[in-house]
C-alpha positions in Angstrom: 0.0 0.0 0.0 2.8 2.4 0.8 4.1 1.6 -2.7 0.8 2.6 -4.1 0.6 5.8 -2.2 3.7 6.8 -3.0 3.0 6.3 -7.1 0.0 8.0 -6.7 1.2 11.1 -4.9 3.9 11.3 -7.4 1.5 11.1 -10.5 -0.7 14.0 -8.3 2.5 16.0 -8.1 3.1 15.6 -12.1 -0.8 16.5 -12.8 -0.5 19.4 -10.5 2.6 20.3 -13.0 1.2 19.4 -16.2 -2.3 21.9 -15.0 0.5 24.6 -14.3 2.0 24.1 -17.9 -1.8 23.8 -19.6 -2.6 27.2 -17.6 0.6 28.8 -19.0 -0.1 28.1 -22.5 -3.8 29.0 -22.2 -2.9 32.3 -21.5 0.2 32.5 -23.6 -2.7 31.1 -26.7 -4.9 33.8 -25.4 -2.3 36.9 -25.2 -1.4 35.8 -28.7 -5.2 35.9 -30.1 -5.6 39.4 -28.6 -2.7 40.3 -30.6 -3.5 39.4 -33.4 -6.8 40.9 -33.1 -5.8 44.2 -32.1 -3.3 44.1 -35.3 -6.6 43.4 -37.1 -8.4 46.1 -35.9 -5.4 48.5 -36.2 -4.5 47.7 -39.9 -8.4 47.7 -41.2 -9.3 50.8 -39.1 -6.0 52.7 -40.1 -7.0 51.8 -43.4 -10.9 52.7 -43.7 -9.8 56.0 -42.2 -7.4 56.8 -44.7 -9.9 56.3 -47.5 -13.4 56.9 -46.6 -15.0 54.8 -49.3 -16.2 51.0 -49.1 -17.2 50.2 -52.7 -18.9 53.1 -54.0 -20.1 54.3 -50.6 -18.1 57.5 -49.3 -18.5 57.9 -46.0 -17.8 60.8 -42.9 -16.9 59.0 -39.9 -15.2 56.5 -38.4 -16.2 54.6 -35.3 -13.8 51.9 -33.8 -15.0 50.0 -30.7 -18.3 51.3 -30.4 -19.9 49.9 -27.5 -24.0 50.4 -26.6 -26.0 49.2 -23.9 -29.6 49.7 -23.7 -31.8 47.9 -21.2 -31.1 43.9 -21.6 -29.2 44.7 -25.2 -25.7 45.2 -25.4 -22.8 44.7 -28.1 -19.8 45.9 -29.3 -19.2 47.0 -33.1 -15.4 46.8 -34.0 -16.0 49.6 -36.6 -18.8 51.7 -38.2 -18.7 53.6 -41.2 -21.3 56.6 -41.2 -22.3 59.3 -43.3 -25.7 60.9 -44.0 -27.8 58.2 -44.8 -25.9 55.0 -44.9 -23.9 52.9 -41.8 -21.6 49.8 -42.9 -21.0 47.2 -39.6 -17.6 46.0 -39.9 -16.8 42.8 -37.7 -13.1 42.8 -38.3 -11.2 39.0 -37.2 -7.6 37.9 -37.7 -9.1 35.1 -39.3 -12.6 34.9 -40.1 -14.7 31.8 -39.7 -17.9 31.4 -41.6 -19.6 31.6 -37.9 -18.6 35.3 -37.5 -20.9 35.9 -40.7 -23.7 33.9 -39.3 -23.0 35.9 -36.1 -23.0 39.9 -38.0 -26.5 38.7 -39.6 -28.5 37.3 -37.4 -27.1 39.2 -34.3 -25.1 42.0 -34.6 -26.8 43.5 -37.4 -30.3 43.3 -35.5 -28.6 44.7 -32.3 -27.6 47.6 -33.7 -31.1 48.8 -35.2 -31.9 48.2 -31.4 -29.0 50.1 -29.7 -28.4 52.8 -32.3 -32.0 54.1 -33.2 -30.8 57.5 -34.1 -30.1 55.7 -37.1 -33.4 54.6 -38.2 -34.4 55.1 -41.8 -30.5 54.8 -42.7 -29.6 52.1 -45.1 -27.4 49.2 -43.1 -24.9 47.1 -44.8 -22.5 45.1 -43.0 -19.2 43.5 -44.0 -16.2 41.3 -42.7 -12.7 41.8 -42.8 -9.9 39.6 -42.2 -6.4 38.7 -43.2 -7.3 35.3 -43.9 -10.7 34.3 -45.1 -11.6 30.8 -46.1 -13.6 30.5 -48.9 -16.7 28.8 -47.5 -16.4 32.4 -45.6 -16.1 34.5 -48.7 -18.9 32.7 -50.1 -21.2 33.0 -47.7 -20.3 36.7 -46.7 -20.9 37.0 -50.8 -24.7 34.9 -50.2 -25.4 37.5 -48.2 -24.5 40.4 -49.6 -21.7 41.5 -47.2 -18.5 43.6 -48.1 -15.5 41.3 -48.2 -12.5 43.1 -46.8 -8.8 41.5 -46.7 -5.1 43.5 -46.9 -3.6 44.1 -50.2 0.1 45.4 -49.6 -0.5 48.2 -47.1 -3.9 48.8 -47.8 -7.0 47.6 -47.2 -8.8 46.2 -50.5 -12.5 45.0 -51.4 -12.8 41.6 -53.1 -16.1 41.7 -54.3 -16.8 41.1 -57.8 -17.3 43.9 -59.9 -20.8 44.8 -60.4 -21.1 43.6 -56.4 -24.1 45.6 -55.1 -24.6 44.7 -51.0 -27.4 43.8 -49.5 -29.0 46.5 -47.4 -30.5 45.4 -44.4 
């Protein structure tokens, strides 16, 4: 038994180590995903601001980071484009899963007629931009009608096909 005990203890002592290792490279994983979505955010909000024009849409503001809460709603929109009678939702990713499009359609979209109603009677288009976008992502951004951001050198670049008109919502 004290043979057992003493096996046992030691495989504790290597769990507790290997939980302490796990824990580590959970928040090394996570510090790194941050990154790389802040560098995201940086290089597709630097570069909407230095051309204010999505498509053929020309637009007077900026927003980065909005965040609205209203009664039980509340979201975060990593950038807006405004002027005087259109808004473009941009969810911006490092890499952008088909998911995040579900997610800007069926949620952030709706939450921001809620939480921004100074901007009824606007049109609302939304888009995604990413540095790396599969293309069951592309093609379903494209399905529905979404601006399709991605880098091109040092500046952002729209990938829709020409003719693209998006889908107002």
């Amino acid at each position: 038994f004290q043979e057992t005990d003493k096996k046992i203890d030691r495989l504790a002592k290597i769990s507790q180590e290997s939980d302490k290792k796990i824990d580590k490279l959970a928040k090394m994983y996570g510090g790194i995903s941050k990154n790389l979505g802040d560098a995201a955010e940086d290089f597709f909000y630097n570069g909407l601001s230095a051309t204010y024009k999505i498509g053929n849409i020309k637009y007077d503001y900026v927003d980065r980071n909005s965040k609205r809460k209203h009664k039980k709603y509340e979201s975060e929109f990593d950038a807006l484009l405004i002027n005087s009678d259109s808004v473009v939702i941009v969810e911006i990713k490092y890499k952008l899963h088909p998911d995040e499009v579900e997610k800007l359609i069926k949620n952030k979209i709706p939450l921001f007629k809620k939480l921004y109603p100074e901007y009824k009677g606007y049109k609302v288009y939304g888009a995604i931009a990413g540095f790396a976008i599969h293309d069951e992502t592309k093609n379903l951004a494209k399905k529905h009608g979404l601006f399709i951001l991605t880098q091109s050198g040092e500046a952002v670049k729209v990938i829709n096909e020409a003719g693209f008109k998006p889908k107002e919502y």
